[in-house]
N, C-alpha and C positions, 0 to 999 in steps of 0.2 A: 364477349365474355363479361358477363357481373362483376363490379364488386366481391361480391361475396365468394368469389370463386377463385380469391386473390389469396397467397401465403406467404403469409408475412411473418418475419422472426420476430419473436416476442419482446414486450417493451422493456423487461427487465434481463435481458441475456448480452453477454457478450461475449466475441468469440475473437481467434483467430485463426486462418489459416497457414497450415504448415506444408512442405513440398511433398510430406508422408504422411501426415493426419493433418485433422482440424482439432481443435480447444475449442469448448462450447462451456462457460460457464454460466449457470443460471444462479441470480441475484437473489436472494433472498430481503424481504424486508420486514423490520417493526427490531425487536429488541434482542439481543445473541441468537443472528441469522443464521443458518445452518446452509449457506452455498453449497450448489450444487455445480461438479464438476463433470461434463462428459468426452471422450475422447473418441471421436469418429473416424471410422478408414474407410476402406475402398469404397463400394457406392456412396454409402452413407454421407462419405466424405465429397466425394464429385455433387451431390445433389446439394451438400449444402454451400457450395459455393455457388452453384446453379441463383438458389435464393441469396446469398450475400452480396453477388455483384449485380443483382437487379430489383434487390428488395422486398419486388412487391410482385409477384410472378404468379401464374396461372400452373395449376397440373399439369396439361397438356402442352405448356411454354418449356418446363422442367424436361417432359418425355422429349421434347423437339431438340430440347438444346443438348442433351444428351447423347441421342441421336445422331447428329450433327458432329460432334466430337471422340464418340465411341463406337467402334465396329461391333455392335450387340447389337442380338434380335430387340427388335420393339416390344415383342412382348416380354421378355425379361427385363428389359428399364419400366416399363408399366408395372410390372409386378414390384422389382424393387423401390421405386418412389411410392406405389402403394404404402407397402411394409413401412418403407422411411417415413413417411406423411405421419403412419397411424402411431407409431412408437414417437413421431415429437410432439405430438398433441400429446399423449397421452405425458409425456416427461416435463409438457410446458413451455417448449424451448420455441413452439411456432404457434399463430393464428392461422387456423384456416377454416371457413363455413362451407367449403366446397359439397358440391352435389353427389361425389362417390358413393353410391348406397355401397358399394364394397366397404371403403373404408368407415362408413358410419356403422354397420353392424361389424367390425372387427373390434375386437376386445384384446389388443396387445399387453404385453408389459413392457414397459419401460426401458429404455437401452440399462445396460449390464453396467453396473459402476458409478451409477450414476450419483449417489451419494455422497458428497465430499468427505473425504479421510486425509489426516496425516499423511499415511503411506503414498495415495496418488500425488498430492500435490508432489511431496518430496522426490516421485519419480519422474517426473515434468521437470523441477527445478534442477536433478542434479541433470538432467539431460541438456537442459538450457545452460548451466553452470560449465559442461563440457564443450556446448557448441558454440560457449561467446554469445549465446540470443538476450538484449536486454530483457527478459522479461518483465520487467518493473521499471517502470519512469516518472523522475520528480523533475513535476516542470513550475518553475518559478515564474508566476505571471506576474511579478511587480514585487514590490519592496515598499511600497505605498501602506500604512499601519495608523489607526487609529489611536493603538496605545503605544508606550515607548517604556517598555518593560524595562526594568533595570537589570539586567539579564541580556540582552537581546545581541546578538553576533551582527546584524545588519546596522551597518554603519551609515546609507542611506534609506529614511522614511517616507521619502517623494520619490522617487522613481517609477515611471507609469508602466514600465515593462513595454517585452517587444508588440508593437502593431497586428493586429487582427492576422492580416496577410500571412505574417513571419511564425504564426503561431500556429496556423492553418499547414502552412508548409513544414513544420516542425512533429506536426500529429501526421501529414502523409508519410513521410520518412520512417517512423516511428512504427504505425502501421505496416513498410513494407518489409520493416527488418524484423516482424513480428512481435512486438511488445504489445503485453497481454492485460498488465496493471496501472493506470496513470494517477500519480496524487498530481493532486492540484493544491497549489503550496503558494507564500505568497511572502513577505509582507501580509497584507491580509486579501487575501482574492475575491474576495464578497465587494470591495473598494472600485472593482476593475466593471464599469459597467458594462461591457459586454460578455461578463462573466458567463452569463448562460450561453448569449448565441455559440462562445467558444466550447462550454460544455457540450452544447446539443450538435457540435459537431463532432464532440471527441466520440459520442456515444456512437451517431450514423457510423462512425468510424471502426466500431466495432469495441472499441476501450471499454475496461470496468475501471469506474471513476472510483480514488479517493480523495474526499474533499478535509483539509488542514484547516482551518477558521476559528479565531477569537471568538465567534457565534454573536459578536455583540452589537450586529447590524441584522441578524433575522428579524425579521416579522413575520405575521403570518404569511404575504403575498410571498416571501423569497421563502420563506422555509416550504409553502407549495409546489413553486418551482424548484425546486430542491430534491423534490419528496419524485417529482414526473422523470427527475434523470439519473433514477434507482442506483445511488451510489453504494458500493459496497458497505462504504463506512465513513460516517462525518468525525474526524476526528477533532477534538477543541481542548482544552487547559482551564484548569482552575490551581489560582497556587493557595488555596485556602477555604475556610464554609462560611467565611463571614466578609463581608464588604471594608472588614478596616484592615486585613491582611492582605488579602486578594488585592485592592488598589494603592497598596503602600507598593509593590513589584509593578502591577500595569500601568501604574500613575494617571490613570484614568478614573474620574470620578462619575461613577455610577454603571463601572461595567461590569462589577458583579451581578446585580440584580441584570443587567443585560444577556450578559454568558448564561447565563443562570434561566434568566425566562427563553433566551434564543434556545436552549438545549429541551427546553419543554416542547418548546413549538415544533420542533423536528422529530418527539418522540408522539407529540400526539396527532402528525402525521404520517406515521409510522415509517423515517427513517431510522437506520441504525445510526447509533451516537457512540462515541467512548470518547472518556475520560478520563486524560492524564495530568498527573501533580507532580510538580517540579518539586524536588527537596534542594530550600537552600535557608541559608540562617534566617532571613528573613519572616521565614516562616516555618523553623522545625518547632516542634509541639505547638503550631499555633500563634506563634510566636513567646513562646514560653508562657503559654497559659491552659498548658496541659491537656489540647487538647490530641488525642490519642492519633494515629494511622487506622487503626479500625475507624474511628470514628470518623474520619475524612471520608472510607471507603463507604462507610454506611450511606453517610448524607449522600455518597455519589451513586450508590448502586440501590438503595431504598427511598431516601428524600427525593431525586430526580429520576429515578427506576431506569436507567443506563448503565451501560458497561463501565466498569473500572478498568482502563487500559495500564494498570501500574505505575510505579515512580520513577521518574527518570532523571537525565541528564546530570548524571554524576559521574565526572565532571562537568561542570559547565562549558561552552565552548567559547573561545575567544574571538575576538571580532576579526571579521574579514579583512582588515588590516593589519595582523598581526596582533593588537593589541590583548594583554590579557587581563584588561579590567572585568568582565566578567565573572571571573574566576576568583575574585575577591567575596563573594556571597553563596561559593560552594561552602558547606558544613565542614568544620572539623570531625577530628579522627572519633574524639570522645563521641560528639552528637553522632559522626554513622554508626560507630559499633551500636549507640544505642536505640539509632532507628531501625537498624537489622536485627537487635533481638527480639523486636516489640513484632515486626511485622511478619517475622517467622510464626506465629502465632495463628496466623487466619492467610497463610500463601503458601503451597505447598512447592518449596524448592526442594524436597528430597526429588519429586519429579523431574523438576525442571532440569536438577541437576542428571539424572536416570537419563534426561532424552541429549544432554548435549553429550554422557557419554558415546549413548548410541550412532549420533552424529559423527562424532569424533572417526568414529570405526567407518560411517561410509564414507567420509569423504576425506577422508585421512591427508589428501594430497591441499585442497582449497582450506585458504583462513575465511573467508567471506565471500558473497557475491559483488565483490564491488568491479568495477569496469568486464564482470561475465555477466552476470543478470541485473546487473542494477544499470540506469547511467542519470545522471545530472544537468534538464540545461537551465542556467540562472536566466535571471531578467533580462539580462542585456544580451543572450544568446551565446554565451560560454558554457563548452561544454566539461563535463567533470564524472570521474567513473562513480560517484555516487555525490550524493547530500555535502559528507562531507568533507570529500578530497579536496586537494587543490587544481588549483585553473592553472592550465600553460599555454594559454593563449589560443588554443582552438577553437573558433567563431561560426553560430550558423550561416552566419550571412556570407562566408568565405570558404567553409568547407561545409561539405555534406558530413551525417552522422555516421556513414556508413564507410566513407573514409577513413573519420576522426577514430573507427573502432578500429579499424586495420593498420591503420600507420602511429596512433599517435605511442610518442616512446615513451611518456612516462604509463598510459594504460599498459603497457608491452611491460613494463619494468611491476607497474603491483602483479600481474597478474601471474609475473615468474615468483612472487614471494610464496614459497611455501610453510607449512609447518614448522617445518625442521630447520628453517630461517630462524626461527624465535629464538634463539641460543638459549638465552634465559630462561624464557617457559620450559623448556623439553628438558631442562635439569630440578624444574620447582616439583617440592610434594607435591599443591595442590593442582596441578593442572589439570586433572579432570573434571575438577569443581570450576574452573574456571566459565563461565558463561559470557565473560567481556568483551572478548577479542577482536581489536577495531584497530587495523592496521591506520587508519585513514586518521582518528583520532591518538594514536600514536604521535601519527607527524606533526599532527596538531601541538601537543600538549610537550612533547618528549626531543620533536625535532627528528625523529629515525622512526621509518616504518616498522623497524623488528624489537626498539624499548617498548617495553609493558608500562602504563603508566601506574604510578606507586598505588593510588589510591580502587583500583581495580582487583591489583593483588592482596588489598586488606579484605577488600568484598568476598574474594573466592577464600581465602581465609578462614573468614565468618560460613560462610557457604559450608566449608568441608566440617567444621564444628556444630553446626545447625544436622547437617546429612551425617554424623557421625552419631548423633545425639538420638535420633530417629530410628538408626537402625537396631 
């Protein structure tokens, strides 16, 4: 059999398989990508396993294996891998040059739903949300950082992270317990030179990559490679539009223009980029030289033509050792209300606030995904129900993932927190406005996974006077 008569899943898709369907997401790339989601059952679903566990497969390999596993006439698995073949060319989710003059003159449409929306993901997440499946994984490949942000929760900058092997074994596990999303996070992970070989394994693997990166080691060669292992989204930080702002926080000299040109290079490779800005005094108006929140977003979304991924980290997070010197360059009360009234302006949180009520109502019982869809493993192989919980001593090298989800008790203890745990919120006016709620950074900042932290409840506040004003 040819070459050419090989079908192969496409370079920009990832999937995974479930015990009752498969997830087929296809990648989009270049600037606010429009992924596509598609959910496959019965044949559909059996044939693409057929291609996932052997890659690179023939028609007549797919009818055989089929065959082989299912009591069906032969000529209805020929017919349905037909139909299947013609409808994933045609949606993009496979290469195939095969010889079928059937399917070369068939003119399909597309499987049904194929268009990513709201509504599907949300019907995936809350199902994953109900069955405990991580679907989303942040795996920290080192602690290793060229800048030493004045900001920064990691309290070691050398740390090489775990070994190829441990990492390799960490994406199998991952894989089998079904996780569908992986960022790649780091210290900075551009640092870790085998950064790709471990990408290009996450990908065979089936993961849609997101890659976390200061951007200040692209060059053209890496932002190419970059560009081939069709990440969902290169996510990167600027705290500022000028290089005496921006490296007064990363205390790195000359990494603006770095961030800055690396984020060029990834968009004029048509990867997806977004950009997010930290608000802290350091740098609110610019460091009081008036330079506006539109005018951050402009430079971000017109001078570099990227996504503006919004402003974050308010609070700041305190260092992996308890410590909360961090937290000493979050803004005062005065400077937020006045950054929230400025960026109400050009951000539409009547919506935002429109969709968390809707949220609210489905999922009435869950505060978050964190140890249901989300999980965490750091450098050293600690695992954690999300980014930013705590560690209680759960190690890859000692237990498997799929234990750590079953037995471990403090996962068993967020995951009984409910709603109606929140005593304080479920008495506040503004809790519909409320968009904050992060039990994880509760314990952080507050010490109790059900205190609200103060500075959250001034936000939803502003929130309900911004949406009151509006309507």
């Amino acid at each position: 059999m040819e070459m050419s008569d090989k079908v192969n899943i496409a370079n920009n898709v990832a999937w995974r398989i479930y015990p009752q369907y498969t997830v087929v997401l296809k990648i989009a790339n270049g600037q606010y990508p429009y992924h596509t989601l598609i959910e496959l059952n019965g044949p559909a679903a059996n044939i693409w396993k057929v291609i996932a566990q052997s890659m690179q497969v023939s028609y007549h390999q797919i009818v055989s294996q089929l065959g082989d596993a299912y009591d069906v006439n032969r000529e209805q698995l020929k017919n349905d891998t037909e139909i299947f073949l013609a409808k994933a060319m045609t949606s993009g989710i496979i290469d195939y040059k095969g010889g079928l003059k059937k399917i070369q003159k068939t003119k399909p449409q597309s499987f049904n739903d194929t268009r990513t929306n709201h509504r599907l993901f949300i019907t995936h997440y809350h199902r994953f949300q109900k069955e405990c499946i991580p679907f989303e994984a942040t795996l920290e490949l080192n602690t290793s950082c060229n800048q030493r942000c004045i900001h920064c929760y990691n309290n070691n900058h050398k740390e090489e992270g775990l070994s190829k092997e441990w990492i390799f074994e960490i994406l199998d596990q991952l894989s089998e317990l079904g996780t569908l999303i992986l960022i790649l996070t780091g210290g900075e992970p551009l640092m870790r030179k085998d950064f790709f070989e471990l990408a290009a394994y996450a990908r065979e693997k089936g993961f849609a990559l997101k890659i976390y990166t200061n951007a200040t080691l692209i060059n053209e060669g890496i932002a190419k490679e970059i560009s081939k292992m069709h990440p969902m989204i290169v996510e990167t930080t600027l705290y500022g539009v000028s290089a005496k702002v921006h490296e007064r926080i990363t205390r790195l000299k000359g990494s603006f223009h770095r961030t800055t040109q690396g984020i060029r290079l990834l968009k004029e490779y048509r990867v997806p980029v977004g950009v997010k800005f930290i608000l802290m005094k350091e740098n609110f108006k610019e460091n009081f030289y008036d330079v506006t929140m539109r005018e951050i977003k402009d430079y971000i979304t017109k001078e570099l033509g990227v996504g503006f991924y919004g402003i974050g980290s308010v609070p700041l997070l305190p260092k992996q050792d308890g410590s909360k010197a961090p937290l000493r360059h979050m803004v005062n009360h005065r400077q937020l209300m006045e950054y929230l009234s400025e960026i109400k302006k050009f951000i539409p949180y009547k919506e935002k606030a429109l969709s968390t009520v809707r949220r609210d109502k489905e999922v009435r019982e869950c505060i978050c995904g964190s140890g249901r869809t989300t999980i965490h493993i750091d450098s050293q192989g600690n695992l954690a129900p999300c980014l930013l919980a705590e560690l209680e001593g759960w190690n890859i090298k000692e237990h498997s993932i799929k234990d750590y989800l079953k037995h471990s008790l403090k996962l068993r203890q967020i995951r009984a927190i409910k709603r109606e745990d929140l005593t304080a919120c479920n008495t506040c006016l503004f809790r519909k406005f409320c968009v904050l709620v992060c039990i994880a950074m509760n314990k952080k900042i507050c010490g109790s996974y059900t205190t609200p932290i103060g500075i959250y409840c001034e936000i939803s506040r502003t929130y309900a006077r911004i949406f009151s004003k509006n309507n």
